[in-house]
C-alpha positions as CSV (number, residue, x, y, z in Angstrom):
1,X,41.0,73.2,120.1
2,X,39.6,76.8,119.1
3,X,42.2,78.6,116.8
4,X,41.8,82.4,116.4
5,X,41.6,81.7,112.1
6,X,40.9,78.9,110.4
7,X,43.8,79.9,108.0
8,X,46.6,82.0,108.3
9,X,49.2,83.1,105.6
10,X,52.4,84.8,105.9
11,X,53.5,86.7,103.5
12,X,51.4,88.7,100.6
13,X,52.8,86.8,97.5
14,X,50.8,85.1,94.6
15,X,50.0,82.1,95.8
16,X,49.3,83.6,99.4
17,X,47.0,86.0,98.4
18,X,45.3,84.0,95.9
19,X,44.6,81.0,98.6
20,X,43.4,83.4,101.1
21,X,41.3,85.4,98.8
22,X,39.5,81.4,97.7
23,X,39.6,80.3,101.5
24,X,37.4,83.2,102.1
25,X,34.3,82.4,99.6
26,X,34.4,79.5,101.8
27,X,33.7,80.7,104.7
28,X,36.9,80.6,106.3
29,X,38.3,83.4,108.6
30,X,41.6,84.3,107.7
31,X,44.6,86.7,107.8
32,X,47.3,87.6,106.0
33,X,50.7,89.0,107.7
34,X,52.8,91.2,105.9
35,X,56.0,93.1,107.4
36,X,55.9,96.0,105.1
37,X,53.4,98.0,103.6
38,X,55.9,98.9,100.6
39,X,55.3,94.7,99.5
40,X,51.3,94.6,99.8
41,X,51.2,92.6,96.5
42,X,54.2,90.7,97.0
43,X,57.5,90.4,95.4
44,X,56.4,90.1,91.8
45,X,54.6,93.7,91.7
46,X,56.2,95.7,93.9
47,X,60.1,94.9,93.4
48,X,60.5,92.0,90.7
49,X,58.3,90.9,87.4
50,X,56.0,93.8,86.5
51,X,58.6,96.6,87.6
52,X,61.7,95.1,86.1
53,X,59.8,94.3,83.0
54,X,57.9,97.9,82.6
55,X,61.4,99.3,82.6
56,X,62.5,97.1,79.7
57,X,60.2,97.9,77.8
58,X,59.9,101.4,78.6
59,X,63.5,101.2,77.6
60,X,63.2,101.0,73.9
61,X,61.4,104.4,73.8
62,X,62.8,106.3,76.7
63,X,66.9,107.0,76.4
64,X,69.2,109.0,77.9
65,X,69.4,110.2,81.8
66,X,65.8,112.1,81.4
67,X,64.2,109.3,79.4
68,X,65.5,106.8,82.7
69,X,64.2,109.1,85.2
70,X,60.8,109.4,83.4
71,X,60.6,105.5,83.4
72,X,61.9,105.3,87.1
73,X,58.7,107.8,87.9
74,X,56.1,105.7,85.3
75,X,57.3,102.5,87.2
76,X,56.8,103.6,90.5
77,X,53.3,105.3,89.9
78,X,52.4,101.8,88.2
79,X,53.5,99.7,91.0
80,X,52.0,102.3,93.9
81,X,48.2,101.6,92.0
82,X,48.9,97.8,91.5
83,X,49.7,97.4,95.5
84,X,47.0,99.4,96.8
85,X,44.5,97.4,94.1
86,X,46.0,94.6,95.8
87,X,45.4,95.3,99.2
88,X,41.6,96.3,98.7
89,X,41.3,93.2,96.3
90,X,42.1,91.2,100.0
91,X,39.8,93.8,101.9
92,X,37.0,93.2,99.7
93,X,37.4,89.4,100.1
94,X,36.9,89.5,103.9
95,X,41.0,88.8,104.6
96,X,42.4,90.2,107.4
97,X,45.8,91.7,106.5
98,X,48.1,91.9,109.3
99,X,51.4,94.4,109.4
100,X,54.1,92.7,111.3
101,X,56.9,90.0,111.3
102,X,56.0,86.3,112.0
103,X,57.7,83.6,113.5
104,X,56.5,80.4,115.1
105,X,56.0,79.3,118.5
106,X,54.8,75.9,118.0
107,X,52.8,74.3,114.7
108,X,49.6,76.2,115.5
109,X,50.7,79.9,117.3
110,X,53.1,82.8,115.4
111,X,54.6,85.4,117.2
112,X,53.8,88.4,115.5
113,X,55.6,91.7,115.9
114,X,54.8,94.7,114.7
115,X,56.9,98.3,116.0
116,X,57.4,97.2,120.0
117,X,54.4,95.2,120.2
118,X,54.5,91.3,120.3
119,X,51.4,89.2,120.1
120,X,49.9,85.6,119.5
121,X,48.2,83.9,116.8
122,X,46.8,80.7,115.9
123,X,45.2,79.3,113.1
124,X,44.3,75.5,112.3
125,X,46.5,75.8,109.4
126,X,49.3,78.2,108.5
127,X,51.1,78.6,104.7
128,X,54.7,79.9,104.9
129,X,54.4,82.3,101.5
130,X,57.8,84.9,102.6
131,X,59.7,84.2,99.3
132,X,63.0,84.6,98.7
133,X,66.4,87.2,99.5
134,X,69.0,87.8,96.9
135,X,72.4,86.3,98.2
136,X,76.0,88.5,99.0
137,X,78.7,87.4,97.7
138,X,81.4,86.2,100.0
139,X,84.4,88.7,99.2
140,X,85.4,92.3,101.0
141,X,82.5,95.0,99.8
142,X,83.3,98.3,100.5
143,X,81.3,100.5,98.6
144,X,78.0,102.7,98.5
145,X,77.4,101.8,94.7
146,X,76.7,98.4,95.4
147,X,73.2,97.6,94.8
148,X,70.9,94.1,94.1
149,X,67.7,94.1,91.8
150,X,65.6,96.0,94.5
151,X,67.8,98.6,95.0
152,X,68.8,99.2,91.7
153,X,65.2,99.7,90.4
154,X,65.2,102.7,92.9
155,X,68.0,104.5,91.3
156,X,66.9,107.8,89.8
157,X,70.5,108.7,87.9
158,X,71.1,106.9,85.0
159,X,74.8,105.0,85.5
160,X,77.4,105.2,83.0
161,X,79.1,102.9,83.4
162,X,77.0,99.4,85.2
163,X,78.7,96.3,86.3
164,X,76.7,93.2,86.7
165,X,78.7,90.6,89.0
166,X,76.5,86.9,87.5
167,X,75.3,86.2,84.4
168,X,71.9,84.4,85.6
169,X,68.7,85.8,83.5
170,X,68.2,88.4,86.5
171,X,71.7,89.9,85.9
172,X,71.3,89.6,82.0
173,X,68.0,90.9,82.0
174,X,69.1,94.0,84.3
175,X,72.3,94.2,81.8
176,X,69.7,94.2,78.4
177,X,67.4,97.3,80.2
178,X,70.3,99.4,81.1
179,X,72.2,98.8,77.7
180,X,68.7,100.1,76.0
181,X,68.9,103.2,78.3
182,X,71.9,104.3,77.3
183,X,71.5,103.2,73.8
184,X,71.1,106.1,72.0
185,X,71.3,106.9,68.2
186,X,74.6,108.0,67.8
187,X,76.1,106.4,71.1
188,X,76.5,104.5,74.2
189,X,75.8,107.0,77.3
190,X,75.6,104.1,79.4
191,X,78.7,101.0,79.1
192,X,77.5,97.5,80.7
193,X,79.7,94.6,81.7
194,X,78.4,91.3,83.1
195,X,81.0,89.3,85.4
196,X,80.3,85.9,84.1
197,X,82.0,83.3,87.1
198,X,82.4,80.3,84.7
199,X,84.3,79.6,81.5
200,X,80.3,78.8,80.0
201,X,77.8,81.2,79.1
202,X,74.2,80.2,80.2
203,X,75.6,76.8,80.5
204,X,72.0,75.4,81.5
205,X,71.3,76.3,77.7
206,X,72.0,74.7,74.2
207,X,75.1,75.9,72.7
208,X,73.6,76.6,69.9
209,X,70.8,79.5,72.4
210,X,73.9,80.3,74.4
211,X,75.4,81.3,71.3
212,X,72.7,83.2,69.9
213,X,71.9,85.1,72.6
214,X,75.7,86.1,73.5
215,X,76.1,87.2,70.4
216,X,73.1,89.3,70.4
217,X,73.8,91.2,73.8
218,X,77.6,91.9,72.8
219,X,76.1,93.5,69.1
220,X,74.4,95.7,71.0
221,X,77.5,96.8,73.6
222,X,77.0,94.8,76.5
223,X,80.4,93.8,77.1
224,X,80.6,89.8,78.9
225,X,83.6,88.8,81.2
226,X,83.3,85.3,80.7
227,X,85.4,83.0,83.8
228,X,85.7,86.3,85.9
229,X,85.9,85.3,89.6
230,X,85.1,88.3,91.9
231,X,87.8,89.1,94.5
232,X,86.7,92.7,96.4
233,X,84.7,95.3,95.5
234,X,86.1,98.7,96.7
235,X,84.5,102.2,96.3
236,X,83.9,102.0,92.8
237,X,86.3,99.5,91.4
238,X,85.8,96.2,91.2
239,X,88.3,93.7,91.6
240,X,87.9,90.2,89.9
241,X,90.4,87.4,88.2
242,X,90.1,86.9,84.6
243,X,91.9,83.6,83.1
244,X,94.6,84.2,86.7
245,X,95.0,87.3,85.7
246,X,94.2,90.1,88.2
247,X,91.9,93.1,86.6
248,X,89.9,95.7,87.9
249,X,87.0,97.6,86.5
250,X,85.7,101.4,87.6
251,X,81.8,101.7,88.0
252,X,79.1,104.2,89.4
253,X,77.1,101.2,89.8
254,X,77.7,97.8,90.6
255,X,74.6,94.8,90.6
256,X,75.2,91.8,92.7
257,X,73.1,89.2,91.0
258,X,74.6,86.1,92.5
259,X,71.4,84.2,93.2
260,X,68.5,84.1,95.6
261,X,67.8,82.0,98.9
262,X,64.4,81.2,100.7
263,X,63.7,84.1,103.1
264,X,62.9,81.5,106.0
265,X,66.0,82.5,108.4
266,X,63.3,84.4,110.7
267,X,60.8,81.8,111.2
268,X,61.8,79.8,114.0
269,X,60.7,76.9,111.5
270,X,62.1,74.3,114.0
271,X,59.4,75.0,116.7
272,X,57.2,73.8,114.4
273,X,58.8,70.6,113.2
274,X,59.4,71.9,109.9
275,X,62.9,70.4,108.3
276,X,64.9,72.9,106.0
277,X,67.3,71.7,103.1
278,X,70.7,72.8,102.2
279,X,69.5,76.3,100.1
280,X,67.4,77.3,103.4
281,X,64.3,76.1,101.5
282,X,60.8,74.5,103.1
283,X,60.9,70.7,102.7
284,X,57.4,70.1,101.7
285,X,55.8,66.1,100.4
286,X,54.3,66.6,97.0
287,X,51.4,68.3,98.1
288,X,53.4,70.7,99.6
289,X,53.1,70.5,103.4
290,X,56.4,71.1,105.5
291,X,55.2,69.1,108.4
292,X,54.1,65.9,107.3
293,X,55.5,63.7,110.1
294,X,53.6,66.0,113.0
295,X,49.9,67.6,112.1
296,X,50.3,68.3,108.4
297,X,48.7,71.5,109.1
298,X,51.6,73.9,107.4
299,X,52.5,74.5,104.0
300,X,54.9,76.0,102.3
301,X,54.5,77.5,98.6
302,X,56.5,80.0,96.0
303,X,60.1,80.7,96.9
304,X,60.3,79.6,100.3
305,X,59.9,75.9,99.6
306,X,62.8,76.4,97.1
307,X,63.3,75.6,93.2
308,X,63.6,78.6,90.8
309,X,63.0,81.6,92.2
310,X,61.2,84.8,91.4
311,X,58.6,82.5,89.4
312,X,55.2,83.9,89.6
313,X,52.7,81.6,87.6
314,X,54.7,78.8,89.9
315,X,54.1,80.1,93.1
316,X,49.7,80.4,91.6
317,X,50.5,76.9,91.0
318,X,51.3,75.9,94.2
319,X,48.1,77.8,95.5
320,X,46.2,75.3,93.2
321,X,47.6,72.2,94.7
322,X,47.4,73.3,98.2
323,X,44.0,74.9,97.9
324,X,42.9,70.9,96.0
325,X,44.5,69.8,99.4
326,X,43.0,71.2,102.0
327,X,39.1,72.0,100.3
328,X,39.3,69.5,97.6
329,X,39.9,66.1,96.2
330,X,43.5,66.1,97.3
331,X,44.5,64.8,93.9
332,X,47.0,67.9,92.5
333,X,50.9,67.5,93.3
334,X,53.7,68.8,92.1
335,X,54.0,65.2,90.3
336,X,51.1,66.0,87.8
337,X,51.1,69.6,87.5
338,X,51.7,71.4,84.2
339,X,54.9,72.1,82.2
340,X,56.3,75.4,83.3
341,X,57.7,77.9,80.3
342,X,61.4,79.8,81.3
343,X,61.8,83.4,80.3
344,X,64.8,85.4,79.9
345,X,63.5,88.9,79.5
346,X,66.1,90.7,77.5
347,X,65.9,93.2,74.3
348,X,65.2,90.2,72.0
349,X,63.5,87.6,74.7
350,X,64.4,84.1,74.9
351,X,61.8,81.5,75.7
352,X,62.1,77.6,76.6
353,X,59.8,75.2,77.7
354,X,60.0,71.0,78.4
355,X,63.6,68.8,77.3
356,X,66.4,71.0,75.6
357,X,68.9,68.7,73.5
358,X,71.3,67.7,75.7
359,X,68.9,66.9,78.2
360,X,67.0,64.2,76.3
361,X,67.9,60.8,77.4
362,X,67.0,57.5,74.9
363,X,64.6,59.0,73.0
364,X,64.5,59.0,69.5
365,X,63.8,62.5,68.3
366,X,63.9,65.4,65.7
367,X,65.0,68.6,65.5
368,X,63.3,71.5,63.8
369,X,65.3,74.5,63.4
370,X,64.1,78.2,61.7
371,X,65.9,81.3,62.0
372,X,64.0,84.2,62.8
373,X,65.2,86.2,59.9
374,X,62.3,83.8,57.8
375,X,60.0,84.9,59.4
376,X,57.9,88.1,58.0
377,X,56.4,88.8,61.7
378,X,59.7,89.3,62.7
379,X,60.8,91.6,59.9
380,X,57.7,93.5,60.7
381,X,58.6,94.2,64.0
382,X,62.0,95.6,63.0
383,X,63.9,92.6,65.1
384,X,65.0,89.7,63.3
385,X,67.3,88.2,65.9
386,X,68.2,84.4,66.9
387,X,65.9,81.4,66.3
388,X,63.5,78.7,66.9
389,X,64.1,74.9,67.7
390,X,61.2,72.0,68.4
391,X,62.3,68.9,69.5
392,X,60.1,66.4,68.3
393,X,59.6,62.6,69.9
394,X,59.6,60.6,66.1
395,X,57.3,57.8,66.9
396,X,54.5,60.1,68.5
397,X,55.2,63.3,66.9
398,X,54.7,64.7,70.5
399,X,56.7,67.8,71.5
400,X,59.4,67.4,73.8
401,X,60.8,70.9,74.2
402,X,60.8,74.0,72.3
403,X,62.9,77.3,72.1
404,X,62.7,80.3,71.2
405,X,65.3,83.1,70.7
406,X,62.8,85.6,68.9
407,X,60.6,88.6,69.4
408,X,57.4,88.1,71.4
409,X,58.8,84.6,72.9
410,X,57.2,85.0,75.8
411,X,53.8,84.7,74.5
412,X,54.7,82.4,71.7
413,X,56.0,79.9,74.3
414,X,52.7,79.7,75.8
415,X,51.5,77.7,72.7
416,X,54.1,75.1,73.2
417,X,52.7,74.9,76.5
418,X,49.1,74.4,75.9
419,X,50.3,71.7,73.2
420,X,52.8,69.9,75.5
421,X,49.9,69.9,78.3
422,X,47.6,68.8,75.9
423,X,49.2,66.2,73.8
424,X,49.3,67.8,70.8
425,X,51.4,66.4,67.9
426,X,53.7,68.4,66.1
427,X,51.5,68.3,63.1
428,X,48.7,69.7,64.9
429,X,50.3,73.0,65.2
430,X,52.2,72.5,61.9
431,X,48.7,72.4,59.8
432,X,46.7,75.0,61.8
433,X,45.9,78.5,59.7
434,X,47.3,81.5,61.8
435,X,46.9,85.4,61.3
436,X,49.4,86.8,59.0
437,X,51.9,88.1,59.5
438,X,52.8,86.7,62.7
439,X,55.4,85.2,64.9
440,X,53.1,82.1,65.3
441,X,52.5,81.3,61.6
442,X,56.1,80.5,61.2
443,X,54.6,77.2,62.8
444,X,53.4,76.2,59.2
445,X,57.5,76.3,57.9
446,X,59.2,75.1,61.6
């Protein structure tokens, strides 16, 4: 059978444009489909990692409602050059980029419409890249202040007073850069409050991190609601039960960050024989293709196929074990693929990466501890917050987790990384000689 492209992928994501950009030097025709313009890119540039994370940052120098809506404008100049570099990047590689909305018609031809046009498509093998869709709380909403992380990164008047309904790492990192706004010298121009649903904060977490980290946001005025169920939200008050009792707080802004689904509601999946779990997520096999039991010929990567979300370097990942798939030795899965590092960006970030303590089964191990107030990098950069923990396997001196409530953790996580991947002992990092001062010599005391 003739198809139109020997590869199609919807959606403009990391691993989607990455594989179509490689399927290319192949000699492959393909195309890329895309329903708007404003995500050429994908999620991570346009309305997730590098916007939310510019802001943060931009944060510690730019307060007050002018310094907000100077960052607001420096974010949105950034992430208008990063998608059109994007889309040229794809030009120059010989991909077709398609505007429209896909869905299937069987496990070779999408539907594709665009305005009031529909047309047909087929490709030998198609890769479902559409990500994911934060979720709406099931309670009354009634309100034009209601906004989610998109929305909320579009807002050109600095709020005084933010409520964040979920305290997941996209609520608490949302709640850290608005805090930092309004976190002047003298004052708080800005009051955040976190709606925490459970009686445990970041219960995925050590105590010990969970600790260290609540403590940290509540020195610096976020206030957190911990056990606060959310009953209505109503113009600008929002309603919510706190230990049975009823309360109700006022806000000019309100962030629902409740969680995030697989955008795959659209697809028509089932005319293609592709199965969907409970979350709305792809089922894939381990080398990710959704229709194993048919052709074989879909796949499904990032978001869509589930797991956490909004993960970048996860979703290039999945690009790597599809692309070994279908032009390789069809040895990478998602059984033997590297450790993957968690980052909660807030104003002192907190890193983690393989086993935390409570999750380590019958294992002998041992705990390193070091507080980051030891640590003359830390002092140097004016922020001696939290600590540091290894967990170390006794017999083999091989690293079973590590993390890290300290400045710079998101790049001094990546060691751990390299070391878990690697095989690394313990001592191996322990005895190396590192620049001075830094975060990473404090290696030589942990």
């Amino acid at each position: 059978m003739q198809f139109a492209y020997d590869l199609v992928v919807i959606g403009f994501g990391k691993g989607g444009k990455t594989l179509a950009a490689a399927a290319t030097k192949l000699g492959k025709r393909v195309a890329l489909i895309e329903k708007s313009k404003e995500m050429y890119g994908g999620t991570c540039i346009n309305v997730g990692c590098i916007p939310s994370k510019t802001l943060l940052h931009l944060a510690t120098h730019k307060k007050g409602a002018s310094g907000y809506k100077e960052a607001i404008e420096a974010k949105n100049k950034m992430v208008a050059f990063l998608r059109q570099k994007n889309y040229e990047a794809l030009l120059d590689a010989k991909v077709q980029v398609i505007d429209g909305t896909a869905s299937f018609k069987d496990s070779h031809t999408l539907m594709l419409y665009h305005n009031d046009s529909c047309q047909e498509i087929s490709a030998h093998h198609i890769v479902i890249n559409t990500g994911s869709i934060p979720t709406t709380p099931k309670v009354p909403i009634h309100s034009n202040k209601v906004y989610d992380s998109t929305s909320l990164m579009q807002l050109t008047t600095l709020p005084t007073h933010l409520v964040v309904i979920g305290g997941g790492y996209i609520g608490l990192e949302f709640a850290s850069m608005f805090n930092l706004f309004g976190r002047t010298s003298n004052k708080h121009t800005t009051k955040v409050s976190v709606l925490v649903r459970g009686h445990q904060f970041l219960p995925k977490e050590d105590p010990i991190f969970s600790q260290s980290i609540h403590q940290s946001l509540s020195q610096k005025g976020v206030q957190i609601l911990n056990n606060a169920t959310l009953n209505a939200i109503e113009d600008d008050c929002v309603h919510y039960t706190q230990d049975k009792q009823a309360k109700t707080l006022k806000a000019d802004a309100i962030l629902l960050a409740t969680g995030r689904v697989p955008n795959t509601a659209s697809l028509q999946l089932e005319r293609a024989g592709i199965q969907l779990g409970a979350q709305q997520e792809v089922l894939t096999n381990e080398f990710l293709v959704a229709n194993p039991h048919n052709e074989g010929n879909i796949y499904a990567i990032g978001d869509a196929k589930g797991g956490a979300m909004l993960t970048t370097y996860a979703s290039l990942d999945d690009y790597r074990i599809v692309y070994d798939h279908l032009f390789g030795a069809k040895k990478r899965t998602i059984h033997n693929r590297n450790v993957f590092p968690e980052v909660l960006y807030i104003e002192t970030p907190y890193s983690h990466v393989g086993l935390r303590a409570h999750e380590v089964k019958d294992r002998a191990y041992c705990t390193h501890n070091l507080k980051t107030a030891a640590i003359p990098g830390a002092m140097v950069l004016e922020d001696t917050t939290g600590l540091l923990q290894v967990l170390v396997e006794e017999h083999t001196e091989c690293i079973l987790g590590a993390s890290l409530h300290c400045p710079l953790s998101y790049e001094y996580i990546n060691l751990f990384s390299l070391a878990m991947n690697q095989n690394l002992s313990f001592s191996t990092l322990k005895d190396m000689v590192y620049t001075h001062p830094s975060m990473m010599e404090s290696l030589n005391t942990l």
